[in-house]
C-alpha positions as YAML, in Angstrom:
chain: A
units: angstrom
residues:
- id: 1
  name: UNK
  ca: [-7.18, 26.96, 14.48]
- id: 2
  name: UNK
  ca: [-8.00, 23.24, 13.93]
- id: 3
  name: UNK
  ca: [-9.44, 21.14, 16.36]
- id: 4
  name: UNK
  ca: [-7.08, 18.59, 17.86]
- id: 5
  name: UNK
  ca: [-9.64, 16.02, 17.96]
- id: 6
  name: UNK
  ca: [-10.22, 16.25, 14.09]
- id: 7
  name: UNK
  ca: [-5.97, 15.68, 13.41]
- id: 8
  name: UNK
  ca: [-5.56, 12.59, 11.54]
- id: 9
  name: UNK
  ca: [-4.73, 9.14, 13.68]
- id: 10
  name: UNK
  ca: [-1.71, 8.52, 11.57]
- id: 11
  name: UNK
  ca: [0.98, 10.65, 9.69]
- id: 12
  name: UNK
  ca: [3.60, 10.58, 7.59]
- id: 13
  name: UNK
  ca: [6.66, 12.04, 9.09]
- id: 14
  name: UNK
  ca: [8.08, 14.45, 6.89]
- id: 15
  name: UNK
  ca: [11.71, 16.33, 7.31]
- id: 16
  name: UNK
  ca: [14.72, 17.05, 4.98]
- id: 17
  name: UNK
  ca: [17.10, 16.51, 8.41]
- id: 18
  name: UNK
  ca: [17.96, 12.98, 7.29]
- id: 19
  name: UNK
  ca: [17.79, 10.29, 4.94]
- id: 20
  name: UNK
  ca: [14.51, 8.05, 6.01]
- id: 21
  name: UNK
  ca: [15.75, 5.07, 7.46]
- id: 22
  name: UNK
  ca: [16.26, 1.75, 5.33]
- id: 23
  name: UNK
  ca: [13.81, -1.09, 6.59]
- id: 24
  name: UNK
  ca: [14.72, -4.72, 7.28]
- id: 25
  name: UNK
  ca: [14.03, -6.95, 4.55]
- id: 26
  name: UNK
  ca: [15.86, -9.60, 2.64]
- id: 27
  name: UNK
  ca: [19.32, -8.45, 0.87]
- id: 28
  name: UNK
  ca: [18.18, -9.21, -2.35]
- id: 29
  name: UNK
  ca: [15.08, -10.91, -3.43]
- id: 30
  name: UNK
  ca: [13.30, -14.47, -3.05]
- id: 31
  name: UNK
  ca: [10.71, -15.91, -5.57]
- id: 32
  name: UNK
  ca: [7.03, -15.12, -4.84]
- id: 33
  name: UNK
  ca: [5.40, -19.35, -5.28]
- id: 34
  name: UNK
  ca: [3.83, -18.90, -8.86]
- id: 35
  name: UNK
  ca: [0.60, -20.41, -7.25]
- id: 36
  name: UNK
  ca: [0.55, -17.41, -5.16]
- id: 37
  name: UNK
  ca: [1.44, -15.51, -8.85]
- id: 38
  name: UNK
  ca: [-2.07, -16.73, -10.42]
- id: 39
  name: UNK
  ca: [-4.22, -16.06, -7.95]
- id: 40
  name: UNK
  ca: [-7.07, -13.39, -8.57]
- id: 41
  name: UNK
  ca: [-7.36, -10.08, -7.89]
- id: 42
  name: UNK
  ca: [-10.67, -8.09, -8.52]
- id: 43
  name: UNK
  ca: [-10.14, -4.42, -10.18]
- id: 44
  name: UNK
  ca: [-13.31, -2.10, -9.77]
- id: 45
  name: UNK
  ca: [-15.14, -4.01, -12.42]
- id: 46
  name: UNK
  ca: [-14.84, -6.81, -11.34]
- id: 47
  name: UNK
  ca: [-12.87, -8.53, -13.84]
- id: 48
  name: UNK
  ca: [-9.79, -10.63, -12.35]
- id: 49
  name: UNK
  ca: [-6.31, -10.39, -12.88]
- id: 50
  name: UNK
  ca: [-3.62, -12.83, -11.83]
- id: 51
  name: UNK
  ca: [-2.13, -11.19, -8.93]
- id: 52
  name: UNK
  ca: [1.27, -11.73, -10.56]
- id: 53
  name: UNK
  ca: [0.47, -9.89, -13.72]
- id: 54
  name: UNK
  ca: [0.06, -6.50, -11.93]
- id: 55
  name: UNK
  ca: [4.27, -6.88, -11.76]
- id: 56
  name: UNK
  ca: [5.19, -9.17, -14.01]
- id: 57
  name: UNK
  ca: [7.17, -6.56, -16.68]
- id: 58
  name: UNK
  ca: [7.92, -3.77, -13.59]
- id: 59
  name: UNK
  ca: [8.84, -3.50, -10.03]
- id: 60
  name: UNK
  ca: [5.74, -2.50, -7.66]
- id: 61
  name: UNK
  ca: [5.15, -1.66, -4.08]
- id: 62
  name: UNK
  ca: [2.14, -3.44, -3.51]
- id: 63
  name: UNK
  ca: [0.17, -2.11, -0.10]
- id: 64
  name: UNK
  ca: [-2.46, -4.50, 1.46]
- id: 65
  name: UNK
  ca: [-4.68, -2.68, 3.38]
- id: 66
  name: UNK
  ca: [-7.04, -4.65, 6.61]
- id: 67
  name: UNK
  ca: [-10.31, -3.37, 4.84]
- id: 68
  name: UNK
  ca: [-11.66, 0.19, 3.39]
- id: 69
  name: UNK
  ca: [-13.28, 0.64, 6.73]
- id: 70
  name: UNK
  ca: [-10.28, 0.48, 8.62]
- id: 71
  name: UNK
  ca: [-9.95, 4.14, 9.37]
- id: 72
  name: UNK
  ca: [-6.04, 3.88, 10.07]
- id: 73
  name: UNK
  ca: [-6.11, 2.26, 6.47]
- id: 74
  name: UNK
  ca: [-8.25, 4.99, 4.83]
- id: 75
  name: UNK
  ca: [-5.35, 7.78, 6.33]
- id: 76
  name: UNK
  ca: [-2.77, 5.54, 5.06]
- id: 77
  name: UNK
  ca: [-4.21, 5.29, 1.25]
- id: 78
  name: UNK
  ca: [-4.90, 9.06, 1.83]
- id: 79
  name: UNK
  ca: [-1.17, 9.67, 1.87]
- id: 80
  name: UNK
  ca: [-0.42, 7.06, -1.12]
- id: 81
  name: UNK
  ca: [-2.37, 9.25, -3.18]
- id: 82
  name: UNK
  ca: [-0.30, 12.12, -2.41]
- id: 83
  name: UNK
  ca: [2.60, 10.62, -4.34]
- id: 84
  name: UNK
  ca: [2.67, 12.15, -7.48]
- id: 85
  name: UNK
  ca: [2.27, 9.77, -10.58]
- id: 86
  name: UNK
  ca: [5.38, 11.25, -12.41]
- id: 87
  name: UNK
  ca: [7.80, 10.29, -9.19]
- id: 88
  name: UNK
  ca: [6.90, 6.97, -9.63]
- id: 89
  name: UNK
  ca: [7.05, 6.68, -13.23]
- id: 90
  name: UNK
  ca: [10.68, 8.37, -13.26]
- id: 91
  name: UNK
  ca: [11.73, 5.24, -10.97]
- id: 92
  name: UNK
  ca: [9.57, 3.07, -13.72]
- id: 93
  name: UNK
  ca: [7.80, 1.73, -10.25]
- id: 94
  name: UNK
  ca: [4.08, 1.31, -10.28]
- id: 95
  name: UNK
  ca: [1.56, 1.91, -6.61]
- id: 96
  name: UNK
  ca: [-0.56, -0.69, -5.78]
- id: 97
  name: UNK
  ca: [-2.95, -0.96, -3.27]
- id: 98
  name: UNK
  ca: [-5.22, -4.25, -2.11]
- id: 99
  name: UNK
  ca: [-8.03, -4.94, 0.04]
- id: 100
  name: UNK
  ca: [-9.96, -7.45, 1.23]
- id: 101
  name: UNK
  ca: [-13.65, -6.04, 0.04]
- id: 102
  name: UNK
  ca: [-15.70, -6.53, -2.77]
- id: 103
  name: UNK
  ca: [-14.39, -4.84, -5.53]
- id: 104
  name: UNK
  ca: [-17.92, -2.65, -5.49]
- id: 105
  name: UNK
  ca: [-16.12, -0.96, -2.55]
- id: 106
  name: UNK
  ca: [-12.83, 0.34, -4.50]
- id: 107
  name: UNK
  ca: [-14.60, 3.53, -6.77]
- id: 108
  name: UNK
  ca: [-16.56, 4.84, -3.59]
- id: 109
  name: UNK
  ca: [-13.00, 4.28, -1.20]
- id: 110
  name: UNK
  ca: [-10.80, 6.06, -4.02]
- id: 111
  name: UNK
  ca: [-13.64, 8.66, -3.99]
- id: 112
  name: UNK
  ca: [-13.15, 8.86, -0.13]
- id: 113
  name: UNK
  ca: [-9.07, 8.97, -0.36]
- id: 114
  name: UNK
  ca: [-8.26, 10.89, -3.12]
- id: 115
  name: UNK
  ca: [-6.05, 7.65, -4.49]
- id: 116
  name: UNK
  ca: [-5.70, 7.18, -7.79]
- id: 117
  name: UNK
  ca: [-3.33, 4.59, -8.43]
- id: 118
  name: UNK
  ca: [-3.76, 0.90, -9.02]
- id: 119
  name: UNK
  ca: [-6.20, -1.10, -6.78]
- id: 120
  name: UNK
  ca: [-7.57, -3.88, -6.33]
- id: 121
  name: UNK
  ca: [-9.38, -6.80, -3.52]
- id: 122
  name: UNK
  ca: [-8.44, -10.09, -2.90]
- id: 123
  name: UNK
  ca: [-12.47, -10.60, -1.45]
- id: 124
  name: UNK
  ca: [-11.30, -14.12, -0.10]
- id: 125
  name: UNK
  ca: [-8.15, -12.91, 1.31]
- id: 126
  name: UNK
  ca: [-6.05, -16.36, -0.34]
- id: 127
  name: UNK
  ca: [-3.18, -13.93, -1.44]
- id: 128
  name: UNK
  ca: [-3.11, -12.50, 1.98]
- id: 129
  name: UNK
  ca: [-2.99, -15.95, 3.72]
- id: 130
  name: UNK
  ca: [-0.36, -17.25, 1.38]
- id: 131
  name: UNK
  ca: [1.69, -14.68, 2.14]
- id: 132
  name: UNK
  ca: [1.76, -14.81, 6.15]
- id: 133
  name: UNK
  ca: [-0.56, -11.92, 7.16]
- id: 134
  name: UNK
  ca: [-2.31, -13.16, 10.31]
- id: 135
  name: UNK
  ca: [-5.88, -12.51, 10.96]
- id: 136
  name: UNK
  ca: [-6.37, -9.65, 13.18]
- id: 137
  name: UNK
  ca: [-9.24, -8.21, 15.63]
- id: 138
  name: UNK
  ca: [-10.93, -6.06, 13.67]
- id: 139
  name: UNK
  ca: [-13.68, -6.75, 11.41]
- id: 140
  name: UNK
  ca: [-14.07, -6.89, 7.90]
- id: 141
  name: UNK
  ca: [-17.24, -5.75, 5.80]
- id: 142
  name: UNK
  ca: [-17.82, -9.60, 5.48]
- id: 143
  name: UNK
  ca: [-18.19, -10.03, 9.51]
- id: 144
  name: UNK
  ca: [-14.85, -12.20, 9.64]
- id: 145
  name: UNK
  ca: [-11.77, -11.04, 11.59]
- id: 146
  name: UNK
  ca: [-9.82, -9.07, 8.61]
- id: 147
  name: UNK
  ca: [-6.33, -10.13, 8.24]
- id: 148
  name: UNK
  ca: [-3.28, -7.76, 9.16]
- id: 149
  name: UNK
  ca: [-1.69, -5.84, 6.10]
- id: 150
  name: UNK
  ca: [1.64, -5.25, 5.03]
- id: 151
  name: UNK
  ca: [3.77, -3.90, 2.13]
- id: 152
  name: UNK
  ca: [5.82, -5.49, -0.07]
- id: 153
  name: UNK
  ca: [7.92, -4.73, -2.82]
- id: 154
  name: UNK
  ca: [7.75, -7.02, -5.94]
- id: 155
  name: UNK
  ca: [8.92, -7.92, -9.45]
- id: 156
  name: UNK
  ca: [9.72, -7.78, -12.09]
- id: 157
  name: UNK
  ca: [8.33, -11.04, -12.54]
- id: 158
  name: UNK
  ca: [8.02, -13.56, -9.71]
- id: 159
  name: UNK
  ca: [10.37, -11.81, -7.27]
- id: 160
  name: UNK
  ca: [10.03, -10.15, -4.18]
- id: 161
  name: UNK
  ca: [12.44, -8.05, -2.99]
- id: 162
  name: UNK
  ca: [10.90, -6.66, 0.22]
- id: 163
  name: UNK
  ca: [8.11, -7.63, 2.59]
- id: 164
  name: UNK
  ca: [6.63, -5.70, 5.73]
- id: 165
  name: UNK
  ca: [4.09, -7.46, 7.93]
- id: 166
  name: UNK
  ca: [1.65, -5.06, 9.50]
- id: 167
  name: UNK
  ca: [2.00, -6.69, 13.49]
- id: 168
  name: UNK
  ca: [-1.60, -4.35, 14.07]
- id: 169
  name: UNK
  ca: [-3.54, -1.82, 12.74]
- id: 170
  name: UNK
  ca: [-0.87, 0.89, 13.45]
- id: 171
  name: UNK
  ca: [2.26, -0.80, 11.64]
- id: 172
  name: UNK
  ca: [1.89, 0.65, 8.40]
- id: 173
  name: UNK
  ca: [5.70, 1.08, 6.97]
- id: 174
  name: UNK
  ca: [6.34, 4.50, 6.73]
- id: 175
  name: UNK
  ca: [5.82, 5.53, 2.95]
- id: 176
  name: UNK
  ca: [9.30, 7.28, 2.19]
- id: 177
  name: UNK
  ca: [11.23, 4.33, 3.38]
- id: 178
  name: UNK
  ca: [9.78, 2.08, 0.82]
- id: 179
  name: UNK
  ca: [9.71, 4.70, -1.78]
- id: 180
  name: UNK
  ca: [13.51, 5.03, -1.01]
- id: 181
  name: UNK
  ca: [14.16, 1.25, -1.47]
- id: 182
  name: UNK
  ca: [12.50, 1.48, -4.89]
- id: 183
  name: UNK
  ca: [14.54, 4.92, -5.54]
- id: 184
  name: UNK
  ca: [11.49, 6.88, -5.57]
- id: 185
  name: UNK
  ca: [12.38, 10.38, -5.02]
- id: 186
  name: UNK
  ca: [10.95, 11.69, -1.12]
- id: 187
  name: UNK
  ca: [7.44, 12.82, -0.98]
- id: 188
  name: UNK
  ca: [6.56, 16.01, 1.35]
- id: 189
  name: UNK
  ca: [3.89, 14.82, 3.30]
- id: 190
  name: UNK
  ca: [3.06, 18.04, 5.33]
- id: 191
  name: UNK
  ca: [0.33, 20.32, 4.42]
- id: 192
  name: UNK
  ca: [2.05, 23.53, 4.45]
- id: 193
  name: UNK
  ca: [2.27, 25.54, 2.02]
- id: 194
  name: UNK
  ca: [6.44, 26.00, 0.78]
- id: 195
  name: UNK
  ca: [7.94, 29.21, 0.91]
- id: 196
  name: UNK
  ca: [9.51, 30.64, -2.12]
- id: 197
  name: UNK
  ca: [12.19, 32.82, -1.85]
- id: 198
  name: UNK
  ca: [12.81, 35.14, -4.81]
...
């Protein structure tokens, strides 16, 4: 039996008993500020991207994490990459995730995580100030308080169509709700094993 002490700080709630619920958000969607839109993102390379490329031509749930050593963050990501790539890609809807590192942190935290989807940092954290995420209490690798996270839902093009702000390190929005706002099909987070009958 497992110890209780090694279960995981956070979970996804997973059940077929009911729809997950819908979270509060605007009705339809307001422009992101196109100076917002140009502002870098690193990808593991370091090259930069303008942040509003990564949904200019699809929609995108874009999750910014507090920092890769944020160990709620690190179980959250951990469940991202448990979507499966073809769930998303039936919805044409891309995953992002962003964090406020250097990008020489991303290949050793997807290592860590298991995620393979889109990532990126915003190491100056303009994109997170720009959008409202208020600093929090924890620190980040660069010894400044990190900023609070949050999920949002964007494009295509300048438009954002749902926003979450993470109020502390434990307000991640739960994954199926957002998938189901972006009609990705629900993802089994449990780690049992189904039962087939024959």
């Amino acid at each position: 039996m497992a110890d209780p002490s090694e279960a995981p700080v956070t979970r996804q709630v997973s059940g077929h008993a009911a729809p997950a619920p819908v979270p509060s958000g605007p009705a339809s969607w307001q422009p992101l500020a196109a100076a917002v839109a140009e502002l870098p993102v690193l990808d593991a390379s370091g090259r930069p991207v303008p942040f509003g490329e990564l949904f200019r031509e699809r929609r995108a749930i874009v999750v910014f994490v507090r920092h890769f050593l944020c160990y709620i963050c690190k179980e959250y990501v951990e469940d991202l990459a448990k979507i499966p790539k073809s769930f998303l890609q039936e919805a044409n809807v891309t995953l992002i995730v962003i964090g406020q590192s250097s990008y020489h942190h991303i290949e050793p935290f997807c290592k860590l995580t298991g995620y393979s989807h889109e990532i990126y940092v915003d190491p100056e954290r303009e994109i997170y100030k720009r959008l409202g995420m208020k600093r929090g209490e924890e620190i980040a690798s660069s010894g400044d308080p990190a900023q609070q996270g949050g999920t949002l839902i964007l494009g295509p093009g300048n438009n954002i169509h749902f926003i979450h702000h993470d109020r502390n390190r434990l307000d991640h929005k739960p994954i199926n709700s957002v998938l189901q706002l972006v009609g990705v099909q629900h993802v089994d987070f449990t780690s049992r094993p189904s039962v087939i009958h024959v």
